[in-house]
Structure formats: structure tokens, C-alpha cells
Backbone as numpy.savetxt, mean C-alpha at the origin, in Angstrom:
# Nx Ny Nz CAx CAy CAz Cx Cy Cz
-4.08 12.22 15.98 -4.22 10.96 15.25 -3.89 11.19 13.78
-3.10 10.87 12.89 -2.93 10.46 12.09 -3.69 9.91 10.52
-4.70 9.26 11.41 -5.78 9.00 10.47 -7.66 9.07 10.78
-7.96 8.86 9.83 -9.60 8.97 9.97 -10.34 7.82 9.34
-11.12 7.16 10.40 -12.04 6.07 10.05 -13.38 6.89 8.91
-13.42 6.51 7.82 -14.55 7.08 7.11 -15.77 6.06 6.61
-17.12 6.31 6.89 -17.68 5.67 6.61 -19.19 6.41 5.31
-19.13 5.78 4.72 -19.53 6.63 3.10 -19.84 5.17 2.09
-21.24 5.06 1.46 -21.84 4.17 1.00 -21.75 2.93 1.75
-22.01 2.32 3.18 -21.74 1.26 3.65 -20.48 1.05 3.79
-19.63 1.70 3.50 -18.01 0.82 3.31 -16.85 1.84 4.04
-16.51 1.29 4.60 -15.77 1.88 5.78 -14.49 1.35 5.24
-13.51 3.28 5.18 -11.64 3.36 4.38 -11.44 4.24 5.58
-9.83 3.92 5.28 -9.14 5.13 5.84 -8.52 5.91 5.46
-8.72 7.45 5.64 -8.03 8.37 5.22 -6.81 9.20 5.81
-5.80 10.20 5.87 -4.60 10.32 6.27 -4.55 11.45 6.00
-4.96 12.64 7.51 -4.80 13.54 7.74 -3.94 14.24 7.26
-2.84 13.79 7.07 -1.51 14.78 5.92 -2.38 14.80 4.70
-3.09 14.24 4.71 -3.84 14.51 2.86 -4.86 14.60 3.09
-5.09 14.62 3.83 -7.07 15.21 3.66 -6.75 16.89 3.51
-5.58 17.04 4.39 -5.75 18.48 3.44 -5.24 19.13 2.25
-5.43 18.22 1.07 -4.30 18.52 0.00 -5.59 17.99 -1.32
-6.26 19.54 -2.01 -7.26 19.23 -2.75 -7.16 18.66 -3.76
-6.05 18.60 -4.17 -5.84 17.94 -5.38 -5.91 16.25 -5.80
-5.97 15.81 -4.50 -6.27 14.46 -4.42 -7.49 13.68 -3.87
-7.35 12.40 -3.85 -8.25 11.69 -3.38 -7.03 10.18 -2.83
-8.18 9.74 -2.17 -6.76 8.69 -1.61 -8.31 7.77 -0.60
-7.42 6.59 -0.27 -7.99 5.79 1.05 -7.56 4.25 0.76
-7.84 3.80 2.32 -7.47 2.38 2.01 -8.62 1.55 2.98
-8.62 0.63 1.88 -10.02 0.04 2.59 -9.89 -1.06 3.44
-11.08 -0.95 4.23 -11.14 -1.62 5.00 -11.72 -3.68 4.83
-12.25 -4.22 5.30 -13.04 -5.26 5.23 -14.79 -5.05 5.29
-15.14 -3.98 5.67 -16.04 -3.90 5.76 -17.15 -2.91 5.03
-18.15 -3.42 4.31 -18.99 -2.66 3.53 -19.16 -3.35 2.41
-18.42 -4.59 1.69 -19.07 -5.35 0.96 -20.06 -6.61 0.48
-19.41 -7.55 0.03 -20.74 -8.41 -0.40 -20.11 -9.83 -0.43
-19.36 -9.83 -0.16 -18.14 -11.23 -0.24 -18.49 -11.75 0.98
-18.92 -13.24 1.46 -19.23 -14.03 2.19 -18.17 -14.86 2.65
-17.97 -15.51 4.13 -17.34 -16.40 4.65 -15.96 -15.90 4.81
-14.99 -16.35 4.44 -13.64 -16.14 5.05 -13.46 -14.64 4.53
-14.00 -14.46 3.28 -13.41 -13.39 2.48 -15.24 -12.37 3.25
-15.52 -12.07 3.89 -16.45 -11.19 4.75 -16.06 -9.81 4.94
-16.12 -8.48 3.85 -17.35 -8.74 3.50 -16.53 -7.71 1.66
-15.07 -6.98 2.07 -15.29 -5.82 0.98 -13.92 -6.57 0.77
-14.03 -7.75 0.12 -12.37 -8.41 -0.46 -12.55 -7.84 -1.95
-11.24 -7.26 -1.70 -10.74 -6.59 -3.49 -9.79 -7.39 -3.82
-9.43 -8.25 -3.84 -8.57 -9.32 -3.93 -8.95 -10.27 -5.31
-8.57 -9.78 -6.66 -9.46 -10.57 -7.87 -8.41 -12.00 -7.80
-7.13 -11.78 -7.17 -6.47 -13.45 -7.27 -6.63 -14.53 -6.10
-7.90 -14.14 -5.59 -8.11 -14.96 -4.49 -9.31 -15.64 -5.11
-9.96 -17.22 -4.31 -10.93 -17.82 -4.48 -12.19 -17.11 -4.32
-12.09 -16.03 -4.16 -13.93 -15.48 -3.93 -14.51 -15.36 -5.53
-15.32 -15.39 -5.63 -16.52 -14.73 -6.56 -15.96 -13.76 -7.22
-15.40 -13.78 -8.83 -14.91 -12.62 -9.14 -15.87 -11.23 -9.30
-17.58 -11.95 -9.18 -18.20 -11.13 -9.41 -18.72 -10.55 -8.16
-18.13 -11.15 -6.98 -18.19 -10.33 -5.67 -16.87 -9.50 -5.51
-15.75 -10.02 -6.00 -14.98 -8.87 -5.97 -15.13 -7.73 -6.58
-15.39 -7.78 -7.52 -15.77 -6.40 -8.73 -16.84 -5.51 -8.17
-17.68 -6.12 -7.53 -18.60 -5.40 -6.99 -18.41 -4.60 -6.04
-17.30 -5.31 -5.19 -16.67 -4.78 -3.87 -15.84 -3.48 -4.21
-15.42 -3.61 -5.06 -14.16 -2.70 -6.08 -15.08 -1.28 -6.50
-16.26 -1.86 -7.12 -17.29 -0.76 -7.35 -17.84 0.11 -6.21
-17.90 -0.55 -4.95 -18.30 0.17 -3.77 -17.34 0.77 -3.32
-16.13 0.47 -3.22 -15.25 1.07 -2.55 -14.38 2.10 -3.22
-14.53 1.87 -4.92 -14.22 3.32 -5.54 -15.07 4.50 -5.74
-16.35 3.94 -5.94 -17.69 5.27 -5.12 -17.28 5.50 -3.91
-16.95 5.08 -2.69 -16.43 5.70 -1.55 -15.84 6.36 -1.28
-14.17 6.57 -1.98 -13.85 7.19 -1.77 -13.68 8.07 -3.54
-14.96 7.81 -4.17 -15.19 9.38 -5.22 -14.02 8.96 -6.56
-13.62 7.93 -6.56 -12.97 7.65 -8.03 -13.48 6.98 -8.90
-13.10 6.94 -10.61 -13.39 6.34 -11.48 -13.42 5.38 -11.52
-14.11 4.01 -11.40 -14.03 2.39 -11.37 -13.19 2.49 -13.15
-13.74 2.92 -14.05 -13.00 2.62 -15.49 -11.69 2.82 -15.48
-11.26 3.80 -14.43 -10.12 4.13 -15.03 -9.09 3.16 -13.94
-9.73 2.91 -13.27 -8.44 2.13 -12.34 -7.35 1.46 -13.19
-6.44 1.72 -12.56 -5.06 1.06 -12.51 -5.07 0.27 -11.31
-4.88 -1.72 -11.45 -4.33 -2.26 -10.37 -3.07 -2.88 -10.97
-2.07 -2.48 -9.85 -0.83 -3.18 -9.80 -0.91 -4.88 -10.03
0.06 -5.77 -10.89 0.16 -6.86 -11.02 1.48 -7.42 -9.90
1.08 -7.59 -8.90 1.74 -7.65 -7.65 2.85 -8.96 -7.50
3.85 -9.00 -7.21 4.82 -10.14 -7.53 6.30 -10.10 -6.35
5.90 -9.23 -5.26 6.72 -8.83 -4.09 8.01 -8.25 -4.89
8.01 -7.66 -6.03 9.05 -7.13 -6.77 9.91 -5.84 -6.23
10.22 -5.10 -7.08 10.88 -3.48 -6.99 10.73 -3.11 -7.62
9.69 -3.03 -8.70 9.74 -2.70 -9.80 8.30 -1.73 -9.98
8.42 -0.46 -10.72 7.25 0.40 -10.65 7.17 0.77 -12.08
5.68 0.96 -12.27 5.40 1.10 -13.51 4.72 2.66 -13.15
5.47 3.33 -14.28 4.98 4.80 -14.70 3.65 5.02 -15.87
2.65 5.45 -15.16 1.30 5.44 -15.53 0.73 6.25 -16.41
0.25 6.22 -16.94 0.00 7.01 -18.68 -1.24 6.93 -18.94
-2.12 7.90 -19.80 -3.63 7.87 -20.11 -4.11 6.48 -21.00
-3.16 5.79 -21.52 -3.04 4.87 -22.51 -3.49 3.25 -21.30
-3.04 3.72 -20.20 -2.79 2.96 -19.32 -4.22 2.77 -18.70
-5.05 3.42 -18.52 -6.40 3.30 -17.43 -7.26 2.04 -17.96
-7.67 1.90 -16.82 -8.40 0.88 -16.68 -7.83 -0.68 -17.18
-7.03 -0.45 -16.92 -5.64 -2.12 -17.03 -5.55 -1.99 -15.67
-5.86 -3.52 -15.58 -5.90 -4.40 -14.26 -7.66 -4.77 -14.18
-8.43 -3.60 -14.49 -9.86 -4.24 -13.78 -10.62 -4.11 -14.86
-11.02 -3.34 -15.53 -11.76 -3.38 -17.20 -11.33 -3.45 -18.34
-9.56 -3.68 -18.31 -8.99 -4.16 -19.49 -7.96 -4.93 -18.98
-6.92 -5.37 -19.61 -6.34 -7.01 -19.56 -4.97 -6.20 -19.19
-4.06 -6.56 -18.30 -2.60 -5.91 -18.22 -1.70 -5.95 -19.71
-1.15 -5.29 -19.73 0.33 -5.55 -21.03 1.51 -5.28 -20.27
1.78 -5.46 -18.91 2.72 -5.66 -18.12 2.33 -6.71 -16.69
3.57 -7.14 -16.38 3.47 -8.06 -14.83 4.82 -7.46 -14.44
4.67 -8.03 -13.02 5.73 -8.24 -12.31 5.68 -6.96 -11.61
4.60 -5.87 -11.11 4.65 -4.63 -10.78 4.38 -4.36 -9.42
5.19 -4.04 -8.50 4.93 -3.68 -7.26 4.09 -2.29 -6.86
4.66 -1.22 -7.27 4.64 0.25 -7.56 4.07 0.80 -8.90
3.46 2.00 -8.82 2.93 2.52 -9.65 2.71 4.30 -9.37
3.10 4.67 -10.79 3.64 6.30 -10.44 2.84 7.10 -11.43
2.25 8.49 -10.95 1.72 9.27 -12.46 1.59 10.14 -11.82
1.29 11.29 -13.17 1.25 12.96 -12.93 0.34 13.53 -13.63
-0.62 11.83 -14.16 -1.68 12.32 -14.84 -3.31 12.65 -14.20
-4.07 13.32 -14.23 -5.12 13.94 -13.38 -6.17 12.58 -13.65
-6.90 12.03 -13.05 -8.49 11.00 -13.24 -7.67 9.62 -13.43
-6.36 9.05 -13.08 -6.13 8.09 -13.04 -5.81 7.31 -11.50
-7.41 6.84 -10.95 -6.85 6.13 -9.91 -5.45 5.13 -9.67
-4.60 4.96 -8.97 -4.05 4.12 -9.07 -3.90 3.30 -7.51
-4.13 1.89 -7.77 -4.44 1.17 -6.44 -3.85 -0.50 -6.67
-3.58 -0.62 -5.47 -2.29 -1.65 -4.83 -2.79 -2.50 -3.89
-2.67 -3.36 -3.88 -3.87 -4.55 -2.99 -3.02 -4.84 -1.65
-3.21 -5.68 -0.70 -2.74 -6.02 0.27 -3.71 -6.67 1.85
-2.48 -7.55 1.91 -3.22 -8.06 3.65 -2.37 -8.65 4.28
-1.64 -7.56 4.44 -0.56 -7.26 5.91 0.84 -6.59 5.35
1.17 -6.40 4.30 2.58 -5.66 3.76 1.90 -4.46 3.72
2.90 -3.83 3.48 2.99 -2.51 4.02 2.48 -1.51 2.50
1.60 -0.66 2.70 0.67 0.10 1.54 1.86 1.58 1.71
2.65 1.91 0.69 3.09 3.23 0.53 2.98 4.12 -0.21
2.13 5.11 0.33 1.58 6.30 -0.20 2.38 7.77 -0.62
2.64 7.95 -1.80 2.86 9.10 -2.12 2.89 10.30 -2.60
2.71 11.27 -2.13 2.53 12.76 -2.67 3.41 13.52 -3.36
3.97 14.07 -4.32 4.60 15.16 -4.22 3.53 16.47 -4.85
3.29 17.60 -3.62 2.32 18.74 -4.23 3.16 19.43 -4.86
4.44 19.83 -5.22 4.83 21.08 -5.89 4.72 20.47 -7.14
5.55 19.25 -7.44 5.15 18.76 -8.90 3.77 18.16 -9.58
3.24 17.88 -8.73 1.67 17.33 -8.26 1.51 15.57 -9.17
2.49 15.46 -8.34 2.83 13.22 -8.13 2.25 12.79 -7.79
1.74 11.56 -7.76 1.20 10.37 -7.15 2.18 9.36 -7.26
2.12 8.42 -6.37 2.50 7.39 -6.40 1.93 6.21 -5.02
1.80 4.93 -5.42 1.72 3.88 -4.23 2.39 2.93 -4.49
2.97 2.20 -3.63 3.73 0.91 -3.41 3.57 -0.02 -2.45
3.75 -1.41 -2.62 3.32 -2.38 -2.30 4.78 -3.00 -1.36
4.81 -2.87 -0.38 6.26 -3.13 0.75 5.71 -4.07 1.46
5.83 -5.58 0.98 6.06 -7.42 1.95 7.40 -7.22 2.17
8.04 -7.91 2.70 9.31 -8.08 3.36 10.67 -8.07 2.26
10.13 -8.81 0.99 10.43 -8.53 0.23 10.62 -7.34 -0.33
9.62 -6.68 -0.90 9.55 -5.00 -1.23 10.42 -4.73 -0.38
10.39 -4.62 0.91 11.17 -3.69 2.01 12.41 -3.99 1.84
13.20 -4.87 2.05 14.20 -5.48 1.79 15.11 -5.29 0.47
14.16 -5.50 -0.53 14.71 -4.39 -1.93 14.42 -3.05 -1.95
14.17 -2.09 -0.69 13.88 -0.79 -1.21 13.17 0.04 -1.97
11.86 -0.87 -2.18 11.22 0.02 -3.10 10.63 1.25 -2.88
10.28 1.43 -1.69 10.30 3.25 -0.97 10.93 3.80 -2.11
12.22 3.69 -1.73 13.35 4.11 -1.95 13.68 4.56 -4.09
13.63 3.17 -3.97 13.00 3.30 -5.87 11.84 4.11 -6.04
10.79 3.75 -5.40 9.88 4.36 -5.90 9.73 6.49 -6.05
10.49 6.27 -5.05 11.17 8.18 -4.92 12.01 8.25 -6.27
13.16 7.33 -6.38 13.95 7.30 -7.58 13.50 7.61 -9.08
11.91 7.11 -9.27 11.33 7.05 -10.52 10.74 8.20 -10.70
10.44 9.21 -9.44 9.53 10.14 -9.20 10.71 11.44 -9.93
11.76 11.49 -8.93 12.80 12.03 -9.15 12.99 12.09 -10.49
13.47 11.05 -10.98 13.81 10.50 -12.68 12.62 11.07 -13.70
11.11 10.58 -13.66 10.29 10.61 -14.52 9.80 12.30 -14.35
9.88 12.58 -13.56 8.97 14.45 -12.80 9.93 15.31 -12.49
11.56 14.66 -12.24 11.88 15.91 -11.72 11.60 16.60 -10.39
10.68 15.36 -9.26 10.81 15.50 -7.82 11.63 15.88 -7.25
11.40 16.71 -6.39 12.69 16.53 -5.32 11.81 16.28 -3.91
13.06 15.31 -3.43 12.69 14.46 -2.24 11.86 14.93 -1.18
12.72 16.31 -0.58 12.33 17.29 0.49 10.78 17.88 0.00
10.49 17.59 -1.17 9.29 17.87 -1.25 8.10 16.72 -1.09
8.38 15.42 -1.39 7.50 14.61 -1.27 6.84 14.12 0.12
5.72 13.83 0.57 5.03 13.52 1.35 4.90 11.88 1.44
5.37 10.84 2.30 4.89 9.21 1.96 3.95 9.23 3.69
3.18 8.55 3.25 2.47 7.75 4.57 2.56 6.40 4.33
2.91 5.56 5.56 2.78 4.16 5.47 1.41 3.58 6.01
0.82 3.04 5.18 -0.68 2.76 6.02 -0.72 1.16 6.89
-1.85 1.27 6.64 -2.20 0.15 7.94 -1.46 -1.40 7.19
-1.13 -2.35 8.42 -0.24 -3.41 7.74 0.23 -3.84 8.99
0.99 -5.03 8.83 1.24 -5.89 10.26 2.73 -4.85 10.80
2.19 -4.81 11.95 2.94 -4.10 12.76 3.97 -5.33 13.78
5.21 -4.70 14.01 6.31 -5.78 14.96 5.62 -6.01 15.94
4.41 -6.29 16.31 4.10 -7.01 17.37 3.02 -8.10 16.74
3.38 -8.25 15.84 2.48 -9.64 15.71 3.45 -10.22 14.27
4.68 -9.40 14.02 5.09 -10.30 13.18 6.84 -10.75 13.59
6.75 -12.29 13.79 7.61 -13.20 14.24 8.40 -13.36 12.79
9.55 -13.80 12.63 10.08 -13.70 11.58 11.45 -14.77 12.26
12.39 -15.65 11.60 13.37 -16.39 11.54 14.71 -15.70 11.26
15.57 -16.59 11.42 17.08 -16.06 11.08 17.39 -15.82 9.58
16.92 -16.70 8.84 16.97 -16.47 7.37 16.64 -15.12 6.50
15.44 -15.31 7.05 14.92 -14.05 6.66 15.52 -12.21 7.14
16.18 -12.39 8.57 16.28 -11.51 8.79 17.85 -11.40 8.36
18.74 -12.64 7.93 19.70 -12.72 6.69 20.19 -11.44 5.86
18.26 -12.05 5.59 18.38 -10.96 4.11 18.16 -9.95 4.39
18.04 -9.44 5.67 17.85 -7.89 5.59 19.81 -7.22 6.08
20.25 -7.98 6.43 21.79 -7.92 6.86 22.19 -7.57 5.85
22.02 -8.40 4.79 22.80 -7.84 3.66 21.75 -6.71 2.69
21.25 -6.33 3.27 20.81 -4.74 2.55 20.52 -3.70 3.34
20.66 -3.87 4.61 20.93 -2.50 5.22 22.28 -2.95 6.19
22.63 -1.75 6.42 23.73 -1.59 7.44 23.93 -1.99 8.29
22.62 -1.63 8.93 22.25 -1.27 10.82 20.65 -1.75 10.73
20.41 -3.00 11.34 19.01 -3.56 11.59 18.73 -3.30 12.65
19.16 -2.57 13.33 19.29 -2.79 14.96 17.70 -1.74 15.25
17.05 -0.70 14.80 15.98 0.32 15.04 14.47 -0.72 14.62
15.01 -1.68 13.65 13.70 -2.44 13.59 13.87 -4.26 13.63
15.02 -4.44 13.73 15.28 -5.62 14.40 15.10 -6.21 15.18
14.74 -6.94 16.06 14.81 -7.12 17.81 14.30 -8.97 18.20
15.41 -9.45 18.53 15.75 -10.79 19.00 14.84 -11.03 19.67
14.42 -11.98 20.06 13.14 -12.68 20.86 13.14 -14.04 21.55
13.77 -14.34 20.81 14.46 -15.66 21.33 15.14 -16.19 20.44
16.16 -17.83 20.93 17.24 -18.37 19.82 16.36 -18.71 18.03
16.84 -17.69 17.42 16.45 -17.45 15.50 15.19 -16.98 15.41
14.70 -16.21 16.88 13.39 -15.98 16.15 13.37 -14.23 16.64
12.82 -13.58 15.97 12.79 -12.13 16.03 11.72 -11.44 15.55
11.53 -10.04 16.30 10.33 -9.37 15.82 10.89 -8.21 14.82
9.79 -8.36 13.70 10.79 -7.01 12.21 9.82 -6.18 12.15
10.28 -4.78 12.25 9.51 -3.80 11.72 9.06 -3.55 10.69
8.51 -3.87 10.11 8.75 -3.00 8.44 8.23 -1.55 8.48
7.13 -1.27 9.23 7.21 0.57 9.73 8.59 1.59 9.62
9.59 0.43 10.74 10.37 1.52 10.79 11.98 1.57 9.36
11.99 -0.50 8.79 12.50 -0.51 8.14 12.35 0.20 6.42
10.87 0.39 6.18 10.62 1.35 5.49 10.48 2.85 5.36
10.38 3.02 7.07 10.95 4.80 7.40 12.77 4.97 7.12
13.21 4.29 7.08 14.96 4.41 6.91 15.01 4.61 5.36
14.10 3.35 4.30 14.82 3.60 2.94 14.04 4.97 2.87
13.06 5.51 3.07 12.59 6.85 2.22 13.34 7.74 3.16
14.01 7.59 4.11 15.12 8.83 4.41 16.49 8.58 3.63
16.72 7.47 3.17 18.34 7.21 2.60 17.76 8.28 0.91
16.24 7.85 0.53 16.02 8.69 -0.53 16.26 10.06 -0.50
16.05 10.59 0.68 16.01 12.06 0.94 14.66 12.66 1.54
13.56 12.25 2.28 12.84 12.79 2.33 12.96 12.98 3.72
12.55 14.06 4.09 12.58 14.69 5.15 11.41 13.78 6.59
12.12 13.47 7.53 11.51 12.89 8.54 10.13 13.12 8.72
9.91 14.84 8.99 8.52 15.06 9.36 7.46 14.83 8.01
8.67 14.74 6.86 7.47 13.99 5.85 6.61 12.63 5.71
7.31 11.66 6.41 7.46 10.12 6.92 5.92 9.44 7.55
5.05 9.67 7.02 3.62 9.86 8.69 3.92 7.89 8.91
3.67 7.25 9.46 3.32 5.98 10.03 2.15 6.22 10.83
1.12 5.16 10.19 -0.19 5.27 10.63 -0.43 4.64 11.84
0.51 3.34 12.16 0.74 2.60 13.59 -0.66 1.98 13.49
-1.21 1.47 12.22 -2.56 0.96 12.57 -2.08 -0.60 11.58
-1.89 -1.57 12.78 -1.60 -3.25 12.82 -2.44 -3.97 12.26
-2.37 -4.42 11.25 -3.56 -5.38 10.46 -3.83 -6.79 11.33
-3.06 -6.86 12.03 -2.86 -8.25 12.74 -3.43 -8.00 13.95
-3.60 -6.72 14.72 -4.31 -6.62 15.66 -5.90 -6.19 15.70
-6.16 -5.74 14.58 -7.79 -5.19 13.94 -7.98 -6.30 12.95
-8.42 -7.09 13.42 -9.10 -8.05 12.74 -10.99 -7.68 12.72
-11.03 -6.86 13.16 -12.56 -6.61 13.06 -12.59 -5.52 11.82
-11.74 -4.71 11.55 -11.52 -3.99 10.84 -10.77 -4.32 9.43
-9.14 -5.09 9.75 -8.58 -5.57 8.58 -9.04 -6.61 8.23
-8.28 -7.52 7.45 -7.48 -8.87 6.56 -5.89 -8.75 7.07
-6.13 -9.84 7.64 -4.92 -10.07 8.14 -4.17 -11.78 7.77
-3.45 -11.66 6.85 -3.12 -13.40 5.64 -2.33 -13.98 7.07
-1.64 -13.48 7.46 -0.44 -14.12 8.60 -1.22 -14.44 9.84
-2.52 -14.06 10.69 -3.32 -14.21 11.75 -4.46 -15.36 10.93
-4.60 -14.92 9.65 -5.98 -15.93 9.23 -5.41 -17.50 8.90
-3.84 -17.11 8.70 -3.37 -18.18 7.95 -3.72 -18.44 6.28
-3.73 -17.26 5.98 -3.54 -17.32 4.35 -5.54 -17.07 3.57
-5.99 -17.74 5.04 -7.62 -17.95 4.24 -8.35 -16.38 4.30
-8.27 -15.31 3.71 -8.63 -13.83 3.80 -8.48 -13.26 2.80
-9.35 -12.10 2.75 -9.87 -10.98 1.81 -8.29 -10.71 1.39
-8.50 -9.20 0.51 -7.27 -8.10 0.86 -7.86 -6.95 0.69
-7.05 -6.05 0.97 -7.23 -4.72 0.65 -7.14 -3.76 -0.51
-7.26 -2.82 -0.27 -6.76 -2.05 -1.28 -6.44 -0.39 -1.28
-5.13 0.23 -1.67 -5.04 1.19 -1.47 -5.17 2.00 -2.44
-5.84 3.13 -2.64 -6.55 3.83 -3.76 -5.48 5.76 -3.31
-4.92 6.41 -4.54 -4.94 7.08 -4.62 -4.99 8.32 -6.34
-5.47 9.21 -6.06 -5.97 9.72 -7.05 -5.69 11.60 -7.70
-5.33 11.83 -8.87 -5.16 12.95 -8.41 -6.25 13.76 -9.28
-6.89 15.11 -8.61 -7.86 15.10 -9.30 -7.72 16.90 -10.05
């Protein structure tokens, strides 16, 4: 298995066996469960642009960064906008998004090589991408909706790593975490349009269903851009864990119909 259900102060994340053994970090992505948020948003919504209680979100945020052992001050949250665009993370930078005010938008991704700076990426059902590099000792996460995927930000987001650190590919580690998997996501001709004109060959995560309607991977369409980056297959993990089918477990926006928590993916280097 791939991953590990963890349960630690009430609040149940998941962690990712390629990195549980790698000390230098901290990492997880949370679940729905273990906070304080009532009714649709039940119970650990980290979601501060949704209608809940901002002071049930914050709280939720507080439990679930004691969980998995990071700084609540220093967080970094992404200003999320289905972009391509990643912001490179700096000591100047902590605690923008949740205890101080952003001086950037429009940020999908977020990258650093600095030690005590959580950095975490919200979500409920796009795809959470996690990254390692141990020789240079990187972090990075990214935020992949259909959008993201479709512009490549995998793909960028290796690019900035490369660019800002001096990565190399064959060294980096990505896991894709939990997120709607092609069996619960239906998708139109339009949309899958736009994936025609940015990849080649749709055909590995494509698949017709009936007249304009089709099932899309983004698992496997986001395993292709971080190989066009260079990273080595067995680096690739896919967690195969469906937000759309664990509804006891996730937030799922596309099964709830929009009325739901989100998530959040936390990684850290320490």
C-alpha cells in the first residue's frame, strides 16, 4: 500500500510511504475528519474561502498542523486560482496566507529549500502534488484541477525546482494524493478539447463513454507531464485513493455538488 491512514490528536491525515521514510520531512493530507466545523462542512474543513466559520476553520487548521507536527505561524497557504503558476518560498514569506495577509495571488504551486516552512495547498477533488527532491533537499506542492493538469503544472513545477535549486529530475520524488479518480469523473467534449490541444496522445487517460461524454484521468494525465519533465517512473507513486468514492473519509465538491469542506495538503522540511 502506498499510503497510511494516521490518526494523532482526533484528526485523521494521510501519509505516503515513499516519505515516511525520508527524515527530513514532514508531510500529510487531511482528511474530513477530526475537526469542529458542523453540517455540510463536518467536521476538519480547511477551506478559509468557503461559508463556514472562519473561526472554525482556523481552528481546524490548528488541529491538523499539530497532527501532523508543523508550525501553524509559519504556514504558507497557496492563493489558489486553477493557474500554473508557483511561487518560490522564502523566510520573508511564512505565515502569509493564515497569520499574515498574502502580497501575491493567482498561485497554484509553491516551492522552498528553506527548513520550518510548512507549505500547504487546499483541495476537494483536484489532484494534491507532492514533491521531494532529497539530494538537494526541495519541497514542493501543487494544486492539479483539470485546469492545472491541462497547463502542466507538474511539469512547471519540476521546471522551477530545476531553475531555482539546481534539481535534477531523476532525482526528485512526486506522489499524487488522494483526489477524484476516472471513475467518478464524467467530463464533456469541450473540455476534453482542451486537453487535445496540449498533449499529443489522450488516449492512456482518455476514454469515451458515450456520444461527448468521457471518463479523464488526471492520475494518469499528471503521471505523463512529470515524465515529459524527466522524472523517472518508479519515482511517480499514485495513491489511487478517489475522493469521490470515500466520502466518509474525503470532501468531495463534484459528488456534494459544490456544498463541502476541503482539504489540505501539508508538507514540511525539517
Amino acid at each position: 500500500m502506498e499510503y497510511n491512514i494516521v490518526n494523532k490528536n482526533e484528526v485523521q491525515f494521510v501519509t505516503f510511504e515513499r516519505f515516511n521514510n525520508m527524515p527530513f520531512i514532514k508531510h500529510g493530507f487531511s482528511t474530513r475528519i477530526g475537526g469542529v466545523s458542523e453540517g455540510v462542512y463536518n467536521s476538519l474543513n480547511l477551506g478559509l474561502k468557503t461559508e463556514d466559520s472562519e473561526n472554525n476553520v482556523r481552528k481546524n487548521i490548528e488541529k491538523f498542523t499539530l497532527a501532523v507536527g508543523v508550525d501553524k505561524e509559519n504556514l504558507v497557504i497557496s492563493d489558489q486560482v486553477h493557474s500554473d503558476v508557483i511561487k518560490v518560498v522564502n523566510n520573508e514569506d511564512k505565515g502569509k496566507g493564515y497569520f499574515r495577509e498574502r502580497d501575491y495571488s493567482g498561485i497554484d504551486g509553491l516551492v522552498t529549500n528553506v527548513k520550518g516552512i510548512p507549505l500547504m495547498t487546499i483541495f476537494a477533488d483536484c489532484v494534491p502534488i507532492f514533491f521531494v527532491d532529497p539530494t538537494k533537499k526541495v519541497i514542493a506542492v501543487s494544486h492539479a484541477g483539470w485546469k492545472g493538469t491541462r497547463l502542466k503544472i507538474g511539469k512547471k513545477t519540476v521546471e522551477v525546482m530545476m531553475h531555482e535549486y539546481e534539481s535534477n529530475p531523476k532525482d526528485i520524488i512526486a506522489v499524487i494524493g488522494p483526489s477524484i479518480g476516472e471513475c467518478c469523473y464524467e467530463v464533456d467534449q469541450r473540455l476534453i478539447n482542451e486537453f487535445n490541444n496540449s498533449f499529443i496522445d489522450t488516449s492512456t487517460f482518455v476514454f469515451p463513454k458515450q456520444e461527448y461524454k468521457y471518463k479523464l484521468n488526471l492520475w494518469n494525465a499528471n503521471r505523463i507531464t512529470l515524465e515529459e519533465a524527466g522524472l523517472l517512473s518508479e519515482n511517480i507513486i499514485i495513491s489511487s485513493l478517489c475522493t469521490g468514492c470515500n466520502l466518509d473519509l474525503f470532501y468531495s465538491y463534484r459528488k456534494e455538488k459544490g456544498n463541502t469542506g476541503r482539504m489540505g495538503a501539508i508538507i514540511q522540511l525539517i
